[in-house]
C-alpha positions as CSV (number, residue, x, y, z in Angstrom):
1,X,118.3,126.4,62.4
2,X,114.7,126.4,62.0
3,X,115.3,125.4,58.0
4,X,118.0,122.6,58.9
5,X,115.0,121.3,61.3
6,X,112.3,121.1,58.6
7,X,115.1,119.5,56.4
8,X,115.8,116.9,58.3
9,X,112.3,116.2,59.4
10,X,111.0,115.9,55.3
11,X,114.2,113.7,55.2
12,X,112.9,112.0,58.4
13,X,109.2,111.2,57.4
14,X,109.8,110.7,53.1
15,X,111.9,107.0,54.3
16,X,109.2,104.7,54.3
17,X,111.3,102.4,56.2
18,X,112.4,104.5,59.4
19,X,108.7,105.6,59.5
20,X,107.7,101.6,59.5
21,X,110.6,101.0,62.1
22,X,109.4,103.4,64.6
23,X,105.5,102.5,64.4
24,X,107.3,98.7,64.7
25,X,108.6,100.1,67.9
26,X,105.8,101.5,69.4
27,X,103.9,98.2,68.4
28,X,106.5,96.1,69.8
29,X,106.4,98.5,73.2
30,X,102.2,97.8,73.2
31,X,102.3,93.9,72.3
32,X,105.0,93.2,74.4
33,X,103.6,94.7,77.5
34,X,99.9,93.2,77.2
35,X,101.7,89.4,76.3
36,X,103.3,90.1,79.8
37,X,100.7,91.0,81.5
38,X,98.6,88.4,80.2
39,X,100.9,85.5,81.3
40,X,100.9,87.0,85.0
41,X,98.2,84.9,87.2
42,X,97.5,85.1,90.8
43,X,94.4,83.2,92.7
44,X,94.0,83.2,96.6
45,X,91.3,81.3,98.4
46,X,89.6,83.2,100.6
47,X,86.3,84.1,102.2
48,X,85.3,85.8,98.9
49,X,86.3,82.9,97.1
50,X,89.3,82.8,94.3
51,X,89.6,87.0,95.1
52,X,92.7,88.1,96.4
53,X,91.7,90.4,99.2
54,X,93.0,93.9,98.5
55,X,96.0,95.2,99.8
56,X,95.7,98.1,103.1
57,X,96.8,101.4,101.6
58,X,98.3,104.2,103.9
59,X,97.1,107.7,104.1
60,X,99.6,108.6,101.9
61,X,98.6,106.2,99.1
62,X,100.8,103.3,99.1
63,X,100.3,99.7,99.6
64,X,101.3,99.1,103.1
65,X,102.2,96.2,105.7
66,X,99.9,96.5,108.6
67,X,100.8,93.2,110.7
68,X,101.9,93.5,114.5
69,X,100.3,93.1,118.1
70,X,98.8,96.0,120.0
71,X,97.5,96.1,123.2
72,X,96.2,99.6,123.4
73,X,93.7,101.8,125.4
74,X,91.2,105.2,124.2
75,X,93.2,108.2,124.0
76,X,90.2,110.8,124.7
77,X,92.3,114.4,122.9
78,X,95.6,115.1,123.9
79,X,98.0,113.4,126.3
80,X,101.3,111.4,126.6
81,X,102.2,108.3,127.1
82,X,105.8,107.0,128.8
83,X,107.2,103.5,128.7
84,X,110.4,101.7,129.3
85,X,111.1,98.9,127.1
86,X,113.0,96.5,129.8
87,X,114.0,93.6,127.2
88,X,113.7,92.4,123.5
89,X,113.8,89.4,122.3
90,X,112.8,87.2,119.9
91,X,113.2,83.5,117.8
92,X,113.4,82.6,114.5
93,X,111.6,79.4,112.7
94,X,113.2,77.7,110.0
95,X,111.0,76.5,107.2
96,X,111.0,72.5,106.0
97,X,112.9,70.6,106.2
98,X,114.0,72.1,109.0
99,X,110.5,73.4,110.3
100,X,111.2,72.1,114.0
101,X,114.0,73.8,114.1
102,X,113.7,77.4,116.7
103,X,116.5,79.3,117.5
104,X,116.9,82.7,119.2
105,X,117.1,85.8,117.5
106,X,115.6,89.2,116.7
107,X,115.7,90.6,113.5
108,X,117.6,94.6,113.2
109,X,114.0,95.6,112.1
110,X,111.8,93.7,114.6
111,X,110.4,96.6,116.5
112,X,108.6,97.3,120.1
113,X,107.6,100.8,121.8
114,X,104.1,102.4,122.1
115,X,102.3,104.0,119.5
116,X,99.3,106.7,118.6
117,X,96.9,105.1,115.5
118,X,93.9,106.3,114.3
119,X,92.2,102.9,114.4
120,X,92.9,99.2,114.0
121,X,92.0,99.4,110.2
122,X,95.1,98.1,108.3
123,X,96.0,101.4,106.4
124,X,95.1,104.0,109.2
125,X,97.6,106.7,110.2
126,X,99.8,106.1,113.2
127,X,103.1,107.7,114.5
128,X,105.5,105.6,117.0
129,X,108.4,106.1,118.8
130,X,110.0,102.2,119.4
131,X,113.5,100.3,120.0
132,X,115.0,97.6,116.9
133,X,116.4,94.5,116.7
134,X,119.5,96.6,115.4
135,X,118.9,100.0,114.0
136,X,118.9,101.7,118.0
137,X,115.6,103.9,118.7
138,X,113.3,105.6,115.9
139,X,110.0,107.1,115.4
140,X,108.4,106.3,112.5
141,X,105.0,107.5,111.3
142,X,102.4,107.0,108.5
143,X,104.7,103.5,107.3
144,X,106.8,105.9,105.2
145,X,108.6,108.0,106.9
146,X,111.8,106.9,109.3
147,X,113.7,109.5,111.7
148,X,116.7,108.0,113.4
149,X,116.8,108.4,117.1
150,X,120.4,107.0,119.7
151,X,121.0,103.8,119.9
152,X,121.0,103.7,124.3
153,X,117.7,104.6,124.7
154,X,115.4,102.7,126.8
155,X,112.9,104.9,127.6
156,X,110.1,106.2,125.0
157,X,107.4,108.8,125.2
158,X,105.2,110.2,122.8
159,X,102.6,113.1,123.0
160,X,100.1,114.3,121.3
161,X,98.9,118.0,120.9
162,X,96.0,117.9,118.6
163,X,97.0,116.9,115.3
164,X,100.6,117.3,116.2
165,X,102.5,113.9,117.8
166,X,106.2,114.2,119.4
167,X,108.6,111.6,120.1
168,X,111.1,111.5,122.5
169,X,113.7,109.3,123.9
170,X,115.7,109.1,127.2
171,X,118.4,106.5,128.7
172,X,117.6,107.0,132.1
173,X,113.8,108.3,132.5
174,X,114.9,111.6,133.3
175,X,116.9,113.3,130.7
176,X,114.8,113.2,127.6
177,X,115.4,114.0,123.8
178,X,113.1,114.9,121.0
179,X,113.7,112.9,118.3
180,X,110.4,113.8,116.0
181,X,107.3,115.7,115.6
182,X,104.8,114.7,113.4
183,X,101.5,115.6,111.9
184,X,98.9,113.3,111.5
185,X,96.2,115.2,109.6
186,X,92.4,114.7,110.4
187,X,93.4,112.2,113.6
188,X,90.6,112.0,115.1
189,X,90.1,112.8,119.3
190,X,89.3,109.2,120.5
191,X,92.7,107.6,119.3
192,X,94.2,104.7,120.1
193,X,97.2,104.7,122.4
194,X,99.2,101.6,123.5
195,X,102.2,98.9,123.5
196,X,103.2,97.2,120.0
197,X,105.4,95.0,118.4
198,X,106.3,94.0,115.3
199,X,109.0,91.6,113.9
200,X,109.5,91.2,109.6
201,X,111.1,87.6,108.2
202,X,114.8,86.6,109.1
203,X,116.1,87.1,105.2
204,X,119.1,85.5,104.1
205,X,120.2,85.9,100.4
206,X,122.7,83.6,98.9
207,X,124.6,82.8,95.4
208,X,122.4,80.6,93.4
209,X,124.3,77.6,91.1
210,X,123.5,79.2,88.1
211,X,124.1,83.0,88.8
212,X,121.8,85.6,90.8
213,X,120.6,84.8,93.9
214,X,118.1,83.4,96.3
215,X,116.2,84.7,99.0
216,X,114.7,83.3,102.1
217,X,112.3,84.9,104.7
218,X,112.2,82.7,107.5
219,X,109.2,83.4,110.4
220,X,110.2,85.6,113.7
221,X,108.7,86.5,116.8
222,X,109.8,89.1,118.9
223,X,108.8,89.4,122.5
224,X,109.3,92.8,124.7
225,X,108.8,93.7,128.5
226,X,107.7,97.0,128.9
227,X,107.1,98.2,132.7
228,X,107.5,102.1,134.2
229,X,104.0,102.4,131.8
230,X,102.0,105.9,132.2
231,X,98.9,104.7,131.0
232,X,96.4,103.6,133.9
233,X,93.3,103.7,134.7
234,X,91.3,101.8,131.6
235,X,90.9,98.9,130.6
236,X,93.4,97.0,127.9
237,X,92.5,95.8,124.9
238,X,94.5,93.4,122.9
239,X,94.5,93.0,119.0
240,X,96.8,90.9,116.8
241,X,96.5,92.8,113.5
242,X,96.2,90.6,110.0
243,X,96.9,93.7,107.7
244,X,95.3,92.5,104.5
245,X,91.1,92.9,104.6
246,X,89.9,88.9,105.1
247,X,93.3,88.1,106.1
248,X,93.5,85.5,109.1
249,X,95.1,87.6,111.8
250,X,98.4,86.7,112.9
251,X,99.0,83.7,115.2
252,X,102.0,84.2,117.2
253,X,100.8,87.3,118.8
254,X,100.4,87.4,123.0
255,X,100.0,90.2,125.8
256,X,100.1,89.5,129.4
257,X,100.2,91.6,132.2
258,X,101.4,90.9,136.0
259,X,102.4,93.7,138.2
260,X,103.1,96.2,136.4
261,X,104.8,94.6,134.0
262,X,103.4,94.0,130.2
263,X,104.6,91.3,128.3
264,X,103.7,91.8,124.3
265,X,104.7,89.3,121.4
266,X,104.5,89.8,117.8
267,X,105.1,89.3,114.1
268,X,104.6,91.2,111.0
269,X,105.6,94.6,110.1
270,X,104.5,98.0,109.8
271,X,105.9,99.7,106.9
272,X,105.3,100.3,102.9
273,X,105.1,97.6,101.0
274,X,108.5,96.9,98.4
275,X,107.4,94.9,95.2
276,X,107.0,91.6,96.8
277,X,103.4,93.0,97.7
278,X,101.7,93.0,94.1
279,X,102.9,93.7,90.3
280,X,104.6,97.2,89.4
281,X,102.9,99.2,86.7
282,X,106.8,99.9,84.8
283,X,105.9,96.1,84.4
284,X,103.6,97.0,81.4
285,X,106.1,98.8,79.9
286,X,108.5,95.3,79.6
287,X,108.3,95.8,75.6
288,X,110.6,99.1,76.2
289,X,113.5,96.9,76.1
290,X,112.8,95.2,72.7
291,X,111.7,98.3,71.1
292,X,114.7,100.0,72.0
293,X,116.2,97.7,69.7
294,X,114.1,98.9,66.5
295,X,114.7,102.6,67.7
296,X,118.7,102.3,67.7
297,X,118.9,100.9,64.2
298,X,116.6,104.1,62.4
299,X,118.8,106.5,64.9
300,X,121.6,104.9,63.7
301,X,120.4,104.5,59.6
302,X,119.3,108.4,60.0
303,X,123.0,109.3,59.7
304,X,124.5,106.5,58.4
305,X,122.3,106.3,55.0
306,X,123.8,109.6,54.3
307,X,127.4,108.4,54.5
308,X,126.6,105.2,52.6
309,X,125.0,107.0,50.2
310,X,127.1,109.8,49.6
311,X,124.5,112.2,50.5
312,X,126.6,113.9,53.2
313,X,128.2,116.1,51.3
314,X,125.1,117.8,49.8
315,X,123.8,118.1,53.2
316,X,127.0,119.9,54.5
317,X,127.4,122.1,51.3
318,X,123.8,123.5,51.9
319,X,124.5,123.7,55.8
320,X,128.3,124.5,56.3
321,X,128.5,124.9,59.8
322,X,128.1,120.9,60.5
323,X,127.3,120.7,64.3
324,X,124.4,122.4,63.3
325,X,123.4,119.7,61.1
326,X,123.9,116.9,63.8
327,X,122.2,119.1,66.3
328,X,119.5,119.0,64.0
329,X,119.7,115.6,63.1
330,X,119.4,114.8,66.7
331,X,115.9,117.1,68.0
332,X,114.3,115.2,65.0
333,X,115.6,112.0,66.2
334,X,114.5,112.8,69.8
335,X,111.4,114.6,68.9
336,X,110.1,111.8,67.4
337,X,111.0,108.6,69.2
338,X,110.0,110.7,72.2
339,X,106.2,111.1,71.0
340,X,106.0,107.5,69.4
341,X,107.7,106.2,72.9
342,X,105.0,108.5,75.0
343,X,101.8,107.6,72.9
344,X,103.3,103.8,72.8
345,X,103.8,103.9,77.0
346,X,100.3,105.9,77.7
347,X,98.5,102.5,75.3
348,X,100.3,99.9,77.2
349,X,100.2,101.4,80.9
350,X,96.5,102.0,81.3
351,X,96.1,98.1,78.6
352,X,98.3,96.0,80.8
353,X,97.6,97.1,84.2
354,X,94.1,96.2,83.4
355,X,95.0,92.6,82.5
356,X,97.1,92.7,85.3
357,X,94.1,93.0,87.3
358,X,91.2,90.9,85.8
359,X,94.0,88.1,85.9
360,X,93.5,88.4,89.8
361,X,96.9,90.2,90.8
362,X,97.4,93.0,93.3
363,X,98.4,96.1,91.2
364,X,100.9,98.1,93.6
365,X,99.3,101.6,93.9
366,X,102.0,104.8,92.9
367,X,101.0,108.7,93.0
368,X,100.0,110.1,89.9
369,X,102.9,112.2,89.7
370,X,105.2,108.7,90.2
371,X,103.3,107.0,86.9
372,X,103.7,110.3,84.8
373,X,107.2,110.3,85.5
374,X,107.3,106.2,84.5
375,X,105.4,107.0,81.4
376,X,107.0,110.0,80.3
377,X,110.5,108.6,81.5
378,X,110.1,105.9,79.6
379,X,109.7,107.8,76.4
380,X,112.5,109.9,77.2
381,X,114.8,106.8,77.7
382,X,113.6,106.0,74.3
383,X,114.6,109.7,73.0
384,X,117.6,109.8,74.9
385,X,118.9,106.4,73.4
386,X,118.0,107.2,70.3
387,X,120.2,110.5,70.1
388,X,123.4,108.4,71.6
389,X,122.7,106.2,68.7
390,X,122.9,108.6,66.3
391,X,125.7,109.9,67.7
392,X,127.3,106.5,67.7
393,X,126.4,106.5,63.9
394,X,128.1,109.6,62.9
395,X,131.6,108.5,64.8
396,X,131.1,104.9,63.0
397,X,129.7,105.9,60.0
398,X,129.2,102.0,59.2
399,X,125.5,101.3,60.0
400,X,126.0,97.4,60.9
401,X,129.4,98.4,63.4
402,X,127.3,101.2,65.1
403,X,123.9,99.6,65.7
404,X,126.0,96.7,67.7
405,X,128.2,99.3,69.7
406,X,124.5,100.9,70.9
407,X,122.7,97.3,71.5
408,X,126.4,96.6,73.8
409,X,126.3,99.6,75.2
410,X,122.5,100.2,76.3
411,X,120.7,97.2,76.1
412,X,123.1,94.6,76.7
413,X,124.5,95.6,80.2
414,X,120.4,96.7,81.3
415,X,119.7,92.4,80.1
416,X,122.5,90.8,81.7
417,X,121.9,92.9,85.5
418,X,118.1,92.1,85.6
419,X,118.2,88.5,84.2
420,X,120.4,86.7,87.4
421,X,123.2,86.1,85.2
422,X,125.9,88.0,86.6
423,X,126.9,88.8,90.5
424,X,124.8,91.3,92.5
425,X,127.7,93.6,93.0
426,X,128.7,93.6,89.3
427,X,125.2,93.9,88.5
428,X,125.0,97.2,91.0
429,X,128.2,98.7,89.3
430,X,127.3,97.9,85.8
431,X,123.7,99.8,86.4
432,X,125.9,102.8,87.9
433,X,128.2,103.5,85.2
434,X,126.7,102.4,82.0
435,X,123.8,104.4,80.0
436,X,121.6,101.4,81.3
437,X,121.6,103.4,83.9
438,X,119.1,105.0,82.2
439,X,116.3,102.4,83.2
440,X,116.1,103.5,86.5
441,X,113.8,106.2,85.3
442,X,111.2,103.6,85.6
443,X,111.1,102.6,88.4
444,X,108.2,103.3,90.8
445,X,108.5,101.6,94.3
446,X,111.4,102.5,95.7
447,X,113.8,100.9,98.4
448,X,112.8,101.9,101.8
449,X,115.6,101.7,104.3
450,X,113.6,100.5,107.0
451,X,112.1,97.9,105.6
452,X,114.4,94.9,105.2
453,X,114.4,93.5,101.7
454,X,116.2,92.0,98.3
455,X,117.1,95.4,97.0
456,X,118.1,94.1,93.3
457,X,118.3,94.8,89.7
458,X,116.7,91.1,89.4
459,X,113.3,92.4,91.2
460,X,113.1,95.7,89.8
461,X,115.4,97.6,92.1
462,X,118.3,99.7,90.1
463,X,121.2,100.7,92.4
464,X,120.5,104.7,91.4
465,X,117.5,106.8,92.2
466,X,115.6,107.4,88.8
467,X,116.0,110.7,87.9
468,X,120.2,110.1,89.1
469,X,120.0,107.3,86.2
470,X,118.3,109.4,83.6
471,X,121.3,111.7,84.4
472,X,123.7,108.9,83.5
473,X,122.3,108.8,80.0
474,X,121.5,112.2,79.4
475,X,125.7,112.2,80.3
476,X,126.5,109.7,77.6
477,X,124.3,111.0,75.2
478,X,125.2,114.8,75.3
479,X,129.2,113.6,75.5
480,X,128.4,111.3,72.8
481,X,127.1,113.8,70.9
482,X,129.3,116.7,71.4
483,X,132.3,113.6,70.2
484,X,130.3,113.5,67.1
485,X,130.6,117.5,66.2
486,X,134.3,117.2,66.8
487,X,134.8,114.5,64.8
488,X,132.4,115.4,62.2
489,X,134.0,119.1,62.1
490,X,137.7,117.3,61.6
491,X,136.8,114.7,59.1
492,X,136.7,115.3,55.6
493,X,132.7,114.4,54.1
């Protein structure tokens, strides 16, 4: 094997042309990707002028939304709070031309219930126990993280033990359920303890005229009664929090107290930011698509040269057991579309997210591990594509026929799903069951379900987690591949 490797790599690297077409893919993958970048602008007027102020990030790392009311009170070490959340309501404010237009409603993810936070910077830690709009009671901490509590709860406690916070839930103030515990590392002794409420944009998503669809986020306001409250004895303090640093704080925000009973309104959201809050780094990488292109048609020439020019049988006579040679013919393939995709991606990440962010936009913030797996991902799409190509090429055997079937097969289906041309369901399915599917391995913010948004190919969302995709193509190319063997073992050279 180790012979039939070094034979088809001298084969590989003496064709001036497939050496030209893969440095033309890796240029492509780098030119592309800065030209993107380049064209993205963003300006924001501000109290540090034409600066977009930076976006809060989370202790965890993220970009996060840090927008609600809080009327809270100094939690001095451990302790636990109890409420009842008597009523939630809320309206919703249509934009021009209907601006005047208020009607009532609250939102499944507008959210009330008392909370733990470090501090009122946007970004510190937190862990809440709260009723929705429409997703019944939950306890969410640290904007990530979502635990799923019943849906006839009224009454919420939390309680903290050092660094450890628990949530619990009861429908009549006596029987109580734990739904959570959480640990908020480093919290510090003089907390913050109090009443909250948050409530994101009504969205409504509908067909637009010429395919795709449009999405619109209308302002809400939710408005809860909490009474039976355990905390007593200091004074309240009321903050309506902006979220982004130099951000005017909300305006629709109130508290009120009288008798016992507190009053809180609010808007905003507390949660991780989707890709509405800034540009995605796999955003760089847009030339991936284009250079695919180059890559498919040297996968597909490597074999199909062979058949054109006869060459086939030579390589069969010194190799007689012919999976080999396509197995062969394959790592080479791989090998090397995988290092030119991987030195190509590791240019344009760190190139374009610059430009990105002298060009005044917000750069969404991923773990490393999350932009190793874009970058590397990305040259293993490449690989990956470039052995089903091959592959294609050996059951084609015309170079023209087979470097069509690959385009239709890979690129085409990954064009039409993130360009609003076809449906959102048919877009979802097409990204499920094609090796398009692939392209999810690029993705880096993924969909939170507790965070209400546009969840679409069209914006960056693909309908499988990425690693789930990658499998999809790693399926196509391997069956693809093992097709090929048969074939190849069956047909006369």
């Amino acid at each position: 094997m180790t012979g039939l490797l070094r034979g088809e790599w001298t084969k590989f690297r003496t064709v001036r042309g497939w050496v030209l077409g893969m440095a033309l893919a890796a240029l492509i993958i780098v030119l592309l990707g800065v030209f993107t970048a380049s064209g993205s602008h963003s300006s924001c007027s501000g109290p540090e002028g034409d600066v977009c102020p930076a976006l809060p990030v989370g202790p965890e790392g993220l970009a996060v939304n840090d927008r609600f009311s809080f009327a809270h009170q100094p939690l001095d070490g451990d302790g636990s709070v109890t409420v009842r959340v008597a009523s939630l309501t809320g309206i919703i404010t249509y934009p021009p031309p209907d601006h005047d237009k208020i009607v009532p409603g609250v939102v499944p993810w507008a959210k009330a219930g008392i909370m733990i936070k470090e501090s009122v910077r946007p970004g510190s830690a937190y862990a809440a126990m709260m009723l929705t709009g429409g997703h019944g009671a939950r306890m969410q901490h640290n904007y990530e993280h979502d635990v799923a509590g019943s849906r006839e709860a009224r009454w919420l406690r939390l309680t903290r033990s050092g660094d450890s916070i628990t949530g619990a839930e009861s429908a009549d103030g006596t029987h109580w359920t734990t739904v959570s515990t959480v640990r908020l590392a480093g919290l510090p002794k003089n907390a913050l303890v109090g009443l909250f409420v948050a409530s994101p944009c009504d969205l409504t998503v509908t067909q637009g005229d010429l395919g795709g669809t449009i999405g619109k986020c209308r302002l809400t306001q939710a408005t809860a009664v909490f009474d039976h409250v355990s905390l007593a004895g200091n004074p309240w303090t009321y903050d309506d929090l902006g979220g982004q640093a130099g951000a005017p704080a909300l305006s629709q925000g109130a508290f009120r107290e009288s008798g016992g009973t507190f009053t809180v309104s609010g808007s905003g959201d507390v949660g991780p930011y989707g890709i509405e809050g800034g540009q995605i780094v796999e955003r760089t990488l847009s030339g991936a698509y284009t250079g695919l292109i180059a890559v498919i048609v040297v996968a597909v020439m490597f074999i199909t040269a062979e058949y054109r020019r006869g060459l086939i049988r030579t390589t069969l006579l010194a190799s007689p057991r012919r999976g080999r040679v396509l197995v062969a013919k394959s790592l080479v393939i791989g090998v090397v579309t995988f290092v030119v995709g991987l030195i190509a991606a590791v240019i344009a990440v760190p190139l374009g997210s610059g430009i990105l962010r002298a060009n005044g936009n917000q750069l969404l913030p991923v773990s490393t591990f999350t932009e190793v797996r874009v970058v590397a991902g990305t040259a293993a799409l490449l690989a990956l594509a470039a052995v089903l190509a091959l592959a294609l090429g050996a059951l084609i055997r015309r170079s023209a026929v087979a470097v069509i079937t690959a385009i239709a097969v890979i690129v085409v289906p990954h064009v039409l799903t993130t360009s609003s041309v076809l449906p959102e369901g048919l877009s979802q399915w097409l990204l499920r069951v094609t090796p398009a599917a692939g392209f999810a391995i690029q993705q880096s913010i993924p969909e939170y379900p507790q965070v209400e948004g546009h969840y679409v190919p069209q914006l960056g969302y693909y309908p499988l987690a990425p690693w789930a995709g990658f499998a999809v193509l790693c399926a196509y190319a391997l069956l693809a591949l093992g097709l090929a063997v048969v074939m190849l073992r069956r047909r006369d050279a």
